[in-house]
RODO-2510 file (C-alpha; in nm, 4 decimals, decimal comma):
residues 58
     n   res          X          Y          Z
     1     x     9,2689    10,6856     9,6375
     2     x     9,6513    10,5855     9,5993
     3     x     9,8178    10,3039     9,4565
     4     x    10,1229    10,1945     9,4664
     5     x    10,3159     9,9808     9,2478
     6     x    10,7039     9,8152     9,2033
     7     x    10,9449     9,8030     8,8870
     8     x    11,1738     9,5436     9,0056
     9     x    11,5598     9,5210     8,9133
    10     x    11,6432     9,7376     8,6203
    11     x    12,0051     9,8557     8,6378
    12     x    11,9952    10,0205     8,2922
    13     x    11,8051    10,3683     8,2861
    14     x    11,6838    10,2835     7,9532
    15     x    11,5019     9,9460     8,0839
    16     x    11,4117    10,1679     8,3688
    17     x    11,2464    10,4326     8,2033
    18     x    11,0737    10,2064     7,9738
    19     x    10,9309     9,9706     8,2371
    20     x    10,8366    10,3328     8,4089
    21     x    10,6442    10,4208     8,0743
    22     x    10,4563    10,0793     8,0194
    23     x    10,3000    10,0892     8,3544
    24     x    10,2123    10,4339     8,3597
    25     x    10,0313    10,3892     8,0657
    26     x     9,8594    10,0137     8,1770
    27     x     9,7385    10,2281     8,5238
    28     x     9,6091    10,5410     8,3279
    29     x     9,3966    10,2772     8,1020
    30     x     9,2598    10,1783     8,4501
    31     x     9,1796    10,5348     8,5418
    32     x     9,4809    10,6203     8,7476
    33     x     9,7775    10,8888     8,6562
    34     x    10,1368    10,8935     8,7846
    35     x    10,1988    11,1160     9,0817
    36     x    10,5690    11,0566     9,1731
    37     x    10,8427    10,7766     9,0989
    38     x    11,1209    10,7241     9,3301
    39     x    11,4338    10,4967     9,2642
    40     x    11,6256    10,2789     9,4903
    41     x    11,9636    10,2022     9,5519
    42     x    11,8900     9,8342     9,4731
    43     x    11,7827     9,9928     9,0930
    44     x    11,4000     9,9223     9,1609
    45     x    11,1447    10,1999     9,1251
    46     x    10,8464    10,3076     9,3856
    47     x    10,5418    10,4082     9,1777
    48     x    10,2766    10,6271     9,3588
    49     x     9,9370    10,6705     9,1571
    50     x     9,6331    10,8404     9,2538
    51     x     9,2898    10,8203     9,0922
    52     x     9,1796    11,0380     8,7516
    53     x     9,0118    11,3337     8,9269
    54     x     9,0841    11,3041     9,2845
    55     x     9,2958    11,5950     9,4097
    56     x     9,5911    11,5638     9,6243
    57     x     9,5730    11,6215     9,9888
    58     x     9,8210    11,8138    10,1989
***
């Protein structure tokens, strides 16, 4: 299972990466890991999760 999740408006990549950090670590408490981040031209981030375990389809 996926989940998906927003940073919103950052413009510094320190506040970025920190916001980045703090959620990855709230969703792995919940049992999910990071799988990829992706960053917008608008300086919001696109987090993409998946489940502890679950392998990735292709």
């Amino acid at each position: 299972m996926y989940k998906t999740e927003i940073i919103e408006y950052a413009p510094k990549a320190v506040d970025m990466a920190k916001k980045i950090e703090e959620k990855a670590n709230h969703m792995m408490e919940t049992g999910y890991e990071l799988v990829t981040v992706s960053i917008t031209g608008s300086a919001k981030a696109i987090l993409v999760f998946k489940k502890c375990g679950e392998t990735l389809h292709e």
